[in-house]
Backbone bond lengths (Angstrom), bond angles and torsions (degrees), N, CA, C in turn:
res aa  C-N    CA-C-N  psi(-1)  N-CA   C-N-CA  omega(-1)  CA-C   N-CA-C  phi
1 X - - - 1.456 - - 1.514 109.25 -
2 X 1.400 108.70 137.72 1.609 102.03 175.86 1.350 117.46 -69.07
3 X 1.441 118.58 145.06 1.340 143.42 -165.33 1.645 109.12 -84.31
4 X 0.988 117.87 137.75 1.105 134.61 -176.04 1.884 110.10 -54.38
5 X 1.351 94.07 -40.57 1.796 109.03 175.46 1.555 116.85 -71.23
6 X 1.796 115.37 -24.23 1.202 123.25 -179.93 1.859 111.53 -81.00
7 X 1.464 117.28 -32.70 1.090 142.48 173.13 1.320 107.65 -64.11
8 X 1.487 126.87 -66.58 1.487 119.76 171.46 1.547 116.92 -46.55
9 X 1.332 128.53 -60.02 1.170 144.15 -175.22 1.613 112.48 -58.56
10 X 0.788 111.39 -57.66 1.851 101.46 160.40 1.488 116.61 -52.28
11 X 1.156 125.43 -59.35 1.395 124.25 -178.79 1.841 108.79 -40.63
12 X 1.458 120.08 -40.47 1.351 157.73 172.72 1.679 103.20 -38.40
13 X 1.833 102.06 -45.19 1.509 95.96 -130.98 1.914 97.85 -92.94
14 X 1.353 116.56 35.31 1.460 137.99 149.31 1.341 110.58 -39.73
15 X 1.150 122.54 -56.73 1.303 137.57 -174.46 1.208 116.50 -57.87
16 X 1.569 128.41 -43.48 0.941 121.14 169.49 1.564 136.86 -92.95
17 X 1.315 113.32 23.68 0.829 157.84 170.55 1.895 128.11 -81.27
18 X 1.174 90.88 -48.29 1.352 114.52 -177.64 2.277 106.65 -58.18
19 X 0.778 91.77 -44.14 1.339 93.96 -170.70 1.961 129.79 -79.76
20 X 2.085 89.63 -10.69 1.524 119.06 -153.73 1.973 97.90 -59.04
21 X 1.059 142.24 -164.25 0.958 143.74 141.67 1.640 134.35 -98.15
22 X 1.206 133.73 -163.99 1.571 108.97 159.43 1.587 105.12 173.91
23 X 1.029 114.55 -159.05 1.642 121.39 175.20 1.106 116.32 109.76
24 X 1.206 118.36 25.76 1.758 114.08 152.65 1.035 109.51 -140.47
25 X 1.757 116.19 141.27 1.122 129.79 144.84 1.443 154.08 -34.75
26 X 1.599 106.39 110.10 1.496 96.80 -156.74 1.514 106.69 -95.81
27 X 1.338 98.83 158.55 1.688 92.83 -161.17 1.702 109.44 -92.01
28 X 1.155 112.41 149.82 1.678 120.82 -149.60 1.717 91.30 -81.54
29 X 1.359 82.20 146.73 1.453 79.22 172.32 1.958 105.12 147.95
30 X 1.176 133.86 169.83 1.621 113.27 160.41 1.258 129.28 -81.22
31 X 1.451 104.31 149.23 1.615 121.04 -161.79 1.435 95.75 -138.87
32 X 1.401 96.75 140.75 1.402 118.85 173.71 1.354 116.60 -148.54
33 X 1.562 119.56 142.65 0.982 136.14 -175.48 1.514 138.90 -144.62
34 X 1.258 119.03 154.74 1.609 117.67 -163.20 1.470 84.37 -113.11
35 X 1.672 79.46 161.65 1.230 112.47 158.79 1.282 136.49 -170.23
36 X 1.603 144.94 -128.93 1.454 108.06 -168.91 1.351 124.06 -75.80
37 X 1.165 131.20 140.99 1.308 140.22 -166.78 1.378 112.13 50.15
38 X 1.235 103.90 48.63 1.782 107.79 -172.77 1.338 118.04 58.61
39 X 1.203 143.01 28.91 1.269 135.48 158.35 1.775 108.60 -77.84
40 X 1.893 87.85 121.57 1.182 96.08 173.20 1.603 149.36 -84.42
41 X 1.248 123.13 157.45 1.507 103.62 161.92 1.389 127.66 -139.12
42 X 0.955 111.39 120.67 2.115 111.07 -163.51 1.430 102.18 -105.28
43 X 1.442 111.51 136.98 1.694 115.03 171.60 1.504 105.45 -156.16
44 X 1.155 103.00 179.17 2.086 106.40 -159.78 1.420 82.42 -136.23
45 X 1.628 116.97 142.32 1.035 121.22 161.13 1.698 101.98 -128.78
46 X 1.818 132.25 155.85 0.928 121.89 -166.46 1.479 93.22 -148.54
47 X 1.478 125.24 132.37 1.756 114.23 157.90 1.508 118.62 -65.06
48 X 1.367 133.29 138.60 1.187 144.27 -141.33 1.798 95.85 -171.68
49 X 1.585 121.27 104.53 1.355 138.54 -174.39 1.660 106.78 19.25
50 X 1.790 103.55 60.44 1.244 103.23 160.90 1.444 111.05 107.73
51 X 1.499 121.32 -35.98 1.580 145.10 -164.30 1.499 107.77 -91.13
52 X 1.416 127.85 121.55 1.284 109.19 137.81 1.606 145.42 -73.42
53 X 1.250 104.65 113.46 1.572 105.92 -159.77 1.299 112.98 -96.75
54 X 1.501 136.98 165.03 1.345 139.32 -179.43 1.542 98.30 -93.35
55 X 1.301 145.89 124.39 1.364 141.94 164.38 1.700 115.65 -73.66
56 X 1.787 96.30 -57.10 1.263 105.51 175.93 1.638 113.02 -143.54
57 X 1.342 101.88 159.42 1.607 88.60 -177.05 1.960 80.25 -153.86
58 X 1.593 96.74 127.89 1.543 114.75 153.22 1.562 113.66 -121.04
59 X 1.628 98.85 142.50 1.265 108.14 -171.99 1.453 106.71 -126.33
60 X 1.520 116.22 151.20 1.769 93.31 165.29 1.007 97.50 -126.81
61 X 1.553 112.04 168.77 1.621 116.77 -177.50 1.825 91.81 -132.34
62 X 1.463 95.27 155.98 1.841 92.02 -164.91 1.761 94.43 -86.81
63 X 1.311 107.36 164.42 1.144 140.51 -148.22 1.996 111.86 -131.59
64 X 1.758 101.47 -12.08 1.324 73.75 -166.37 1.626 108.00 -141.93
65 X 1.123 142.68 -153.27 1.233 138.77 159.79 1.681 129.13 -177.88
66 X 0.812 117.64 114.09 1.909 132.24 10.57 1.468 122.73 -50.43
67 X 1.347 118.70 143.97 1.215 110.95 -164.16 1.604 111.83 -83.84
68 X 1.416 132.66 151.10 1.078 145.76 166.43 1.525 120.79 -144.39
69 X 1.189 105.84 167.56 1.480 112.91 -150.67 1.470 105.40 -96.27
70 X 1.416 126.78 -15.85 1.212 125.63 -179.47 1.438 109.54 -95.59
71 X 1.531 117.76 -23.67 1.837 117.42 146.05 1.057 154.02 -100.89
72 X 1.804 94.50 86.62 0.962 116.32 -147.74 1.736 108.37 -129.88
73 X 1.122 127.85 116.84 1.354 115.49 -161.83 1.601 108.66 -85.75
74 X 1.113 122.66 139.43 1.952 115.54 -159.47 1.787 77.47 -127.59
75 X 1.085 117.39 140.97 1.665 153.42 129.68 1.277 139.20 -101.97
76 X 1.553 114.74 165.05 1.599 107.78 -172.88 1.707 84.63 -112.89
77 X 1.315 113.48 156.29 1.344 121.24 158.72 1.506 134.41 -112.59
78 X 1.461 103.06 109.74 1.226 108.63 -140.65 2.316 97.35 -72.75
79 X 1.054 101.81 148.70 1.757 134.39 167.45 1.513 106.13 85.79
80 X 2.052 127.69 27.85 0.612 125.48 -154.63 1.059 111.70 -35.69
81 X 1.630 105.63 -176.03 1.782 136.71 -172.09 1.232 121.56 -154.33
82 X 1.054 131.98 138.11 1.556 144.85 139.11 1.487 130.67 -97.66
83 X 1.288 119.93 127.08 1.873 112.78 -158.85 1.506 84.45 -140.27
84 X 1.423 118.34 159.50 1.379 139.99 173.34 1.883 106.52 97.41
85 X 1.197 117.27 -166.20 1.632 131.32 -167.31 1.241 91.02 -52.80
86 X 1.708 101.73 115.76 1.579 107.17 152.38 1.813 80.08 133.22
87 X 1.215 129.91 -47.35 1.297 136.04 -110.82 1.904 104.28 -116.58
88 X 1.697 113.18 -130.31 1.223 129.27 162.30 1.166 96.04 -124.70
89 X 1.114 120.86 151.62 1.376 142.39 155.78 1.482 123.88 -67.53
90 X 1.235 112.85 124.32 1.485 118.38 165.30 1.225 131.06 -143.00
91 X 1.484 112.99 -178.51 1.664 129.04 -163.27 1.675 107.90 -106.81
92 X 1.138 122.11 150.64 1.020 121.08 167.41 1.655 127.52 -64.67
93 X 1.415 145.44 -168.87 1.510 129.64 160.51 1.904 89.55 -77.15
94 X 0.884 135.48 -0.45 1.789 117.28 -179.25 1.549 88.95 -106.21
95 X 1.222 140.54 -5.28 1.567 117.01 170.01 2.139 96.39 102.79
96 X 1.232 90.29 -10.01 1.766 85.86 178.11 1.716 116.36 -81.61
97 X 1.381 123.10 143.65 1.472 111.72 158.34 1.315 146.04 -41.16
98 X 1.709 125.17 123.16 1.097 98.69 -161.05 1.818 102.17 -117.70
99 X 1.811 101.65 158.57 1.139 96.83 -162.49 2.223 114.92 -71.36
100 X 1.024 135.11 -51.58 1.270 158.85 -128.75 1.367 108.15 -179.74
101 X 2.053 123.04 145.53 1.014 92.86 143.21 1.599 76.85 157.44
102 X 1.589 116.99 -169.78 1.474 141.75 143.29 1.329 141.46 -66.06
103 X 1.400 125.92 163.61 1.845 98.10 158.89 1.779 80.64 -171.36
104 X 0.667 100.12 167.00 1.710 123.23 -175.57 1.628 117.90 -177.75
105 X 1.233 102.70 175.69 1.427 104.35 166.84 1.566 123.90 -116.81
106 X 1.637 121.50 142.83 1.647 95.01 -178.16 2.125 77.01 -144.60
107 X 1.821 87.41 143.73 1.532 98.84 -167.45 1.176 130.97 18.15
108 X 0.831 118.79 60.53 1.430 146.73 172.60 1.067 131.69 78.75
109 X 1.696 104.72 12.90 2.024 117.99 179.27 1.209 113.62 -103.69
110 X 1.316 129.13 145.49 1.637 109.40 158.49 1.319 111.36 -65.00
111 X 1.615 112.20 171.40 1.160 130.86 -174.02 1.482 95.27 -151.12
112 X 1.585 109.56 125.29 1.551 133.59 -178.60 1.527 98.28 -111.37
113 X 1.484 126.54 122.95 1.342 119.13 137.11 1.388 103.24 -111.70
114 X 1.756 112.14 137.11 1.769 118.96 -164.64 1.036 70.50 -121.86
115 X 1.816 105.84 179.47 1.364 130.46 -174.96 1.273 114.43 162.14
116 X 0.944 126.20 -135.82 1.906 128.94 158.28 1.990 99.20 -163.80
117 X 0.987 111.39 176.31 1.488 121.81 179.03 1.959 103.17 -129.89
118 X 1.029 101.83 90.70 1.429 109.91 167.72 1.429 130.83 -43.67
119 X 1.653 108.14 -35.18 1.421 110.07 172.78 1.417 114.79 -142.30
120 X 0.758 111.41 -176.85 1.951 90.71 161.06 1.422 149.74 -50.67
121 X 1.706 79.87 -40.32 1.699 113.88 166.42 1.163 142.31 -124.95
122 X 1.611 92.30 46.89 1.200 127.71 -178.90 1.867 135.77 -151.33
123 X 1.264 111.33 163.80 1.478 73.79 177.05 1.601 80.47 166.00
124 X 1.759 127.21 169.16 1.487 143.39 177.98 1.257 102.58 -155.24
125 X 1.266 105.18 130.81 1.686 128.99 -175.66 1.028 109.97 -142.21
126 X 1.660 116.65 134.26 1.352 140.28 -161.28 1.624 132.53 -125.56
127 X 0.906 120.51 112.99 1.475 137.89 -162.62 1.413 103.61 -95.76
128 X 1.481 126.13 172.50 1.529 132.87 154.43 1.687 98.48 -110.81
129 X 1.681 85.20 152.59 1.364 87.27 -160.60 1.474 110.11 -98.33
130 X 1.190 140.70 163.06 1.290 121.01 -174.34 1.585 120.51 -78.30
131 X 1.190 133.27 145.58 1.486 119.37 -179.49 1.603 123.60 -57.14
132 X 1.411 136.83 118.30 1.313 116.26 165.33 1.496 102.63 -137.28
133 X 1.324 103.45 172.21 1.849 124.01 -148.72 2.188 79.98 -63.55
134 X 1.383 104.51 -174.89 1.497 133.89 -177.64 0.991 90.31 -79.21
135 X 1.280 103.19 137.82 1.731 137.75 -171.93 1.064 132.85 19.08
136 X 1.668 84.51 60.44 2.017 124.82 172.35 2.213 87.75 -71.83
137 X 0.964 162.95 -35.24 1.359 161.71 -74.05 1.533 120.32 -25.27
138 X 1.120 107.60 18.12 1.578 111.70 163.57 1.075 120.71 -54.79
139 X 1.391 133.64 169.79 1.781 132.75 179.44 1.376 92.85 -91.94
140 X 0.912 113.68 152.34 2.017 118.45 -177.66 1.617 105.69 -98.42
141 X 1.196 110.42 101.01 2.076 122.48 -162.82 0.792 141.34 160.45
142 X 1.660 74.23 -101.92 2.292 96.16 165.20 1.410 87.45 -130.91
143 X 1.457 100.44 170.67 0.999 152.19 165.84 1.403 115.09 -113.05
144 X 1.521 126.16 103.27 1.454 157.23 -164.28 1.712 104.97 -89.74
145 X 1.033 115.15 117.69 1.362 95.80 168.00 2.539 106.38 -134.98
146 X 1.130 92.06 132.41 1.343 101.20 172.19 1.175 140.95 -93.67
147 X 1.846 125.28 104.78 1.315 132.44 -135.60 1.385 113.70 -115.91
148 X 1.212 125.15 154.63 1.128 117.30 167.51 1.440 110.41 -174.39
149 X 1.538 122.33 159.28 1.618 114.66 168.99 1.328 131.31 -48.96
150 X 1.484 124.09 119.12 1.360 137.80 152.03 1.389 159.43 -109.61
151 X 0.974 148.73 98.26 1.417 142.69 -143.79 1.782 91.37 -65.66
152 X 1.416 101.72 139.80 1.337 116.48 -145.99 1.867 93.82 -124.76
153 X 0.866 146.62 112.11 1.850 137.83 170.34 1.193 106.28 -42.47
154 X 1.373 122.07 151.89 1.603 119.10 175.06 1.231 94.37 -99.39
155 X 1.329 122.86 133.65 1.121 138.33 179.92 1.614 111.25 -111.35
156 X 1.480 152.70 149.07 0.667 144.47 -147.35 2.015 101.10 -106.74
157 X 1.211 156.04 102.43 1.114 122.40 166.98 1.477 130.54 -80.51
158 X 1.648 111.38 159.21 1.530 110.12 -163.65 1.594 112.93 125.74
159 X 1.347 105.29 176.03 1.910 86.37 169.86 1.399 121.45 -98.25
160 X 1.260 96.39 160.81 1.574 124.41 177.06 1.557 109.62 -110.82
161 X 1.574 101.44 146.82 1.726 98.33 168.62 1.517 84.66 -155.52
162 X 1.883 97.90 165.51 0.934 128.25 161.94 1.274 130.18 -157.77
163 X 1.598 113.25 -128.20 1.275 104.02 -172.87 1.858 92.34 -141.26
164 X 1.804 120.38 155.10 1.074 142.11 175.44 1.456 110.71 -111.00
165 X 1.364 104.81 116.23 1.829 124.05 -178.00 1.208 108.58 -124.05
166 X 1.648 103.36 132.28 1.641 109.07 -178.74 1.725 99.03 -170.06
167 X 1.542 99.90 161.76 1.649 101.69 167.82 1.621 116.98 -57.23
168 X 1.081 97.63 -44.96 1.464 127.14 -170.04 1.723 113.76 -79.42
169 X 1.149 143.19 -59.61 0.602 154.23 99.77 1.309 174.87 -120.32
170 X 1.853 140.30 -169.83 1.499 119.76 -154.62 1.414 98.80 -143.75
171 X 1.747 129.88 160.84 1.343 110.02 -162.64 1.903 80.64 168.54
172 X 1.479 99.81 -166.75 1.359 113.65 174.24 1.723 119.08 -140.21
173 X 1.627 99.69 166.40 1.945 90.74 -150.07 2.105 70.69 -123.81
174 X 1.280 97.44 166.54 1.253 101.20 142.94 1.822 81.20 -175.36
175 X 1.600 108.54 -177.01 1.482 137.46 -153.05 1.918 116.13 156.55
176 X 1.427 76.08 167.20 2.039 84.79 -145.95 1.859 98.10 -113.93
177 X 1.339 95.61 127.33 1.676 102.10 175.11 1.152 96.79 -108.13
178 X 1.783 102.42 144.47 1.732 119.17 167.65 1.216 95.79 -155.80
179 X 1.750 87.51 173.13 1.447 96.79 179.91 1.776 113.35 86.07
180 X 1.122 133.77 11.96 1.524 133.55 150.35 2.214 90.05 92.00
181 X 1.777 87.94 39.48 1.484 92.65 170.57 1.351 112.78 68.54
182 X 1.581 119.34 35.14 1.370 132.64 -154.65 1.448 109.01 -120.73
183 X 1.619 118.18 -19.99 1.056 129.24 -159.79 1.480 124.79 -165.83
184 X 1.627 125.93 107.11 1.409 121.19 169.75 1.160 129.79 -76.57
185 X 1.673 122.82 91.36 1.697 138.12 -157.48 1.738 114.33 -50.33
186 X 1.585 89.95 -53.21 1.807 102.72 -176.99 1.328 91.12 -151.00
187 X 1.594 91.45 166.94 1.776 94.38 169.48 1.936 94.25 -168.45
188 X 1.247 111.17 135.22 1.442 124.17 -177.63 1.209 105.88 -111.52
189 X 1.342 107.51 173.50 2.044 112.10 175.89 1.831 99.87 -170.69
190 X 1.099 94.93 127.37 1.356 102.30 163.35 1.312 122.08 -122.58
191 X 1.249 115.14 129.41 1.906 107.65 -170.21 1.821 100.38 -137.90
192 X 0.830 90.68 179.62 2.203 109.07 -173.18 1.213 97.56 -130.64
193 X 1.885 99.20 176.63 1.609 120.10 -168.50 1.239 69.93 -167.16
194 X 1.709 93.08 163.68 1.786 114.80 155.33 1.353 94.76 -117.78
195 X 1.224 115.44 165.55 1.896 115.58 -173.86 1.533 85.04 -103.42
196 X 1.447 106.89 -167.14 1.163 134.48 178.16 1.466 114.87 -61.24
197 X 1.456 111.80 -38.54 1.488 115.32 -166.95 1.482 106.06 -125.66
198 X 1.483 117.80 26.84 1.401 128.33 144.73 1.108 105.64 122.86
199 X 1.356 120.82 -35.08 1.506 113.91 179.50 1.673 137.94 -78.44
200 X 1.597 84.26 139.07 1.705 96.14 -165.28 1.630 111.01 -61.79
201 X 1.277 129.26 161.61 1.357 127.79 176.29 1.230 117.30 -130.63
202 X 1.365 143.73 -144.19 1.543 135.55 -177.22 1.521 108.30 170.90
203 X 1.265 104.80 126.58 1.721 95.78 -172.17 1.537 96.27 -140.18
204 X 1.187 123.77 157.26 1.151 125.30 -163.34 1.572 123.04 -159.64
205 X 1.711 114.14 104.84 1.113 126.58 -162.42 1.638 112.50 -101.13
206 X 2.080 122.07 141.59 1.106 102.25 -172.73 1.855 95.10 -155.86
207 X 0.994 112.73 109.09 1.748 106.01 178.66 1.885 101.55 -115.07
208 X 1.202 112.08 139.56 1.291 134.40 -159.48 1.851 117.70 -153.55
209 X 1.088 111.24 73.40 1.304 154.61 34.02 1.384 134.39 -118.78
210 X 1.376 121.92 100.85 1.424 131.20 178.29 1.232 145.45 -36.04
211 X 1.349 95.92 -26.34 1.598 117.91 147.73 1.534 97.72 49.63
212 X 1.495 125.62 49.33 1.425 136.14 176.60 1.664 111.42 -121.50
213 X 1.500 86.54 117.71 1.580 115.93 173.75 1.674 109.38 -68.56
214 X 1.847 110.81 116.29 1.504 107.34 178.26 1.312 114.60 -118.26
215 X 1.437 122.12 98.99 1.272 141.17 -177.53 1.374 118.71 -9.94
216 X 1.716 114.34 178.98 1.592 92.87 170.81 1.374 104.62 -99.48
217 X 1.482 113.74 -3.03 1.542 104.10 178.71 2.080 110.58 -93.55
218 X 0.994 78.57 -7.08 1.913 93.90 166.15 0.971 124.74 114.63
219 X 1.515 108.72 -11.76 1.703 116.99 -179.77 1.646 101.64 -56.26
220 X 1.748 87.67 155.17 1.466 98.16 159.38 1.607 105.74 -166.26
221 X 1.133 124.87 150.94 1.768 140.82 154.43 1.024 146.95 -98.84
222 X 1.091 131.09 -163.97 1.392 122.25 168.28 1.756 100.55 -130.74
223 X 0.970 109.73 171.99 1.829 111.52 -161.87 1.600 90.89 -87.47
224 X 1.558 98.79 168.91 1.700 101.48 176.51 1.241 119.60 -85.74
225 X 1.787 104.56 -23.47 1.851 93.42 167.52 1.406 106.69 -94.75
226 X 1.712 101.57 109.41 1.112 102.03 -175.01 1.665 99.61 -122.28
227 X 1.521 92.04 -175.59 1.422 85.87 -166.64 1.603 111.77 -98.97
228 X 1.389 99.45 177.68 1.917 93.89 -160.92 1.425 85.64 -135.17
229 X 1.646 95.06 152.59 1.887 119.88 -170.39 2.232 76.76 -135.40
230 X 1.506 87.52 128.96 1.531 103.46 -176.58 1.303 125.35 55.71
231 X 1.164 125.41 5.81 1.459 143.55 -157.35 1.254 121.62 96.01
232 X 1.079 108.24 -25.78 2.311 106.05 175.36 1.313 114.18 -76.40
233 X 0.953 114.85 124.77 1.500 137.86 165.72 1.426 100.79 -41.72
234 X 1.847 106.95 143.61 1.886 108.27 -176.94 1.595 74.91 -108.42
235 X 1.574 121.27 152.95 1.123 132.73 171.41 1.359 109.86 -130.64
236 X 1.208 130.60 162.41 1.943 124.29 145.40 1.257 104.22 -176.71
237 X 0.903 109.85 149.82 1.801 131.31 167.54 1.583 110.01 -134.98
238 X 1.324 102.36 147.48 1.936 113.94 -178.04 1.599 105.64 -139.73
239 X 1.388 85.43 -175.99 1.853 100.14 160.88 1.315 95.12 -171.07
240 X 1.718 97.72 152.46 1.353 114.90 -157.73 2.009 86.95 -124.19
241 X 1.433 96.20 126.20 1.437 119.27 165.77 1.648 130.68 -159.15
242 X 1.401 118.20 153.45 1.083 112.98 173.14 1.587 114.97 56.33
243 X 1.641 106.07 36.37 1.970 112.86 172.39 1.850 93.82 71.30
244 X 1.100 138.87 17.96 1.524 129.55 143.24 1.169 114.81 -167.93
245 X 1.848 108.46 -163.67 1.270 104.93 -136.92 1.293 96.55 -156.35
246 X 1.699 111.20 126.98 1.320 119.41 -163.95 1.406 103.41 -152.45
247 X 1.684 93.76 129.96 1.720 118.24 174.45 1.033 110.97 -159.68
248 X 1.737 102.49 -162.73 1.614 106.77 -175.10 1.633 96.24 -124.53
249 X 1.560 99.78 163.01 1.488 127.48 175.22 1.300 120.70 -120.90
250 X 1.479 108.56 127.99 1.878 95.16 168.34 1.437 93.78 -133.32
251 X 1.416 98.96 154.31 1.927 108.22 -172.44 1.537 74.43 176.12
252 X 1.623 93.47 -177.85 1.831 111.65 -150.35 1.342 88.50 -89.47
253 X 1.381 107.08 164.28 1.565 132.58 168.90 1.878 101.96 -87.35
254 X 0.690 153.59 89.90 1.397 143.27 -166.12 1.658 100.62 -73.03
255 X 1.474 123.67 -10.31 1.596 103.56 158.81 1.537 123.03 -67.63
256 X 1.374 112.82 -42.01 1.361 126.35 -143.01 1.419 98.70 -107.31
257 X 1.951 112.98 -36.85 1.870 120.80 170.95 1.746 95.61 82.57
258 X 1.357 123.47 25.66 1.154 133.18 -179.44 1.688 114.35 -119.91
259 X 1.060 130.33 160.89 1.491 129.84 -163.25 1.707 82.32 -98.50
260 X 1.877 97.04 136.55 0.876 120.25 -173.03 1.656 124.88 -118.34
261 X 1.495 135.89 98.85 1.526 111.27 -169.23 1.447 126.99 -99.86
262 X 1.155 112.25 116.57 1.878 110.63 170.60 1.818 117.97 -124.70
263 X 1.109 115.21 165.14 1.418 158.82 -175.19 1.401 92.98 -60.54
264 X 1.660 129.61 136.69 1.357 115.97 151.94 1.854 107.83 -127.16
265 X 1.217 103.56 -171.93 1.367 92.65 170.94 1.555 101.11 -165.33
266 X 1.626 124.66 149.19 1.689 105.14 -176.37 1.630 84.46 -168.31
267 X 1.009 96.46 156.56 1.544 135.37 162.47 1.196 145.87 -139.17
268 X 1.662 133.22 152.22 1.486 120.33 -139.87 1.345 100.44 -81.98
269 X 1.565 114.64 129.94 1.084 137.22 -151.16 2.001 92.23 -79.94
């Protein structure tokens, strides 16, 4: 879940912004971008009576330490924006001009990523990074991220369900896309066992908000600190193609109280 320190610090990251350069038009369309240790950031830009506008913009901010790229907490920012060549013009949060860039809102702060766009299909945008203790491996600041056009999977948003297959055990998954197929919000699962001496059991998994980044080729996971039912860690990773969506799950067997792995499969409900 994003951190309270990652949330302030974006809202923050105006400032660094202020100084970026800019003046070209970036060409509409989806963009995605890395940055340190692979933390990503995906956003849509579209022409709209003349304007290039921001449609959607997901960002993630890292989550972990030592840092890694798969914990990483991703959000949408809600009333996006696009500002600089092409666009509207805007001010920084100090009232100064700003060069290039993003802006949205997240719980109730703005959020600036500035930068400039070097070519059309191209471009670096800059965040502040959130504070964490010595030898978090984050950059100590900002947070840089490097963008450019990508053909993106259409992903469907809304829910999905299916079904959970395993030796061990069987049950049903479903979970929520938003964000222009940008992002898996929550996702639950309930599955069974028979015990040893016949009786059925029922276990039942549910994280709300999932705060999972879904690639442009469709993959997506769940982070490694994840959470645990009896002590086992719930895990999963997928990829979404061709109208569904197929991976694996591990979470407890509630006969046996042992980590359990199966197969899922779902489609938009």
């Amino acid at each position: 879940m994003l951190g309270a320190s990652a949330s302030a610090s974006a809202s923050a990251s105006a400032s660094a912004s202020a100084s970026a350069g800019g003046g070209v038009v970036p060409s509409p369309g989806d963009w995605e971008g890395i940055g340190p240790h692979g933390l990503p950031l995906s956003f849509e830009l579209a022409q709209r009576h003349g304007r290039i506008v921001a449609t959607t913009i997901v960002v993630a901010f890292p989550s972990s330490c030592p840092a890694s790229a798969r914990d990483a907490a991703a959000v949408a920012l809600s009333g996006p924006g696009y500002f600089g060549a092409g666009g509207r013009p805007v001010t920084d949060l100090f009232g100064l001009p700003a060069a290039s860039g993003l802006t949205g809102t997240l719980d109730g702060g703005r959020v600036q990523l500035g930068g400039a766009f070097g070519s059309t299909v191209e471009g670096v945008l800059t965040s502040l990074a959130p504070r964490r203790g010595p030898g978090c491996g984050w950059p100590r600041g900002t947070l840089t991220w490097r963008v450019r056009p990508a053909r993106r999977m259409r992903v469907a948003d809304g829910s999905w369900r299916g079904t959970v297959s395993g030796s061990q055990i069987n049950g049903s998954i479903s979970f929520t896309v938003a964000a222009r197929g940008r992002l898996v919000t929550s996702l639950s699962s309930t599955v069974t066992c028979r015990s040893a001496n016949g009786v059925q059991m029922t276990q039942t998994f549910q994280t709300s908000p999932a705060e999972e980044f879904i690639g442009a080729g469709g993959a997506f996971h769940s982070q490694t600190d994840a959470d645990l039912l009896d002590g086992v860690p719930t895990t999963w990773s997928g990829r979404f193609a061709a109208g569904a969506a197929r991976g694996k799950l591990t979470m407890v067997d509630p006969c046996t109280g042992s980590a359990a792995h199966a197969g899922f499969a779902a489609r938009r409900a």
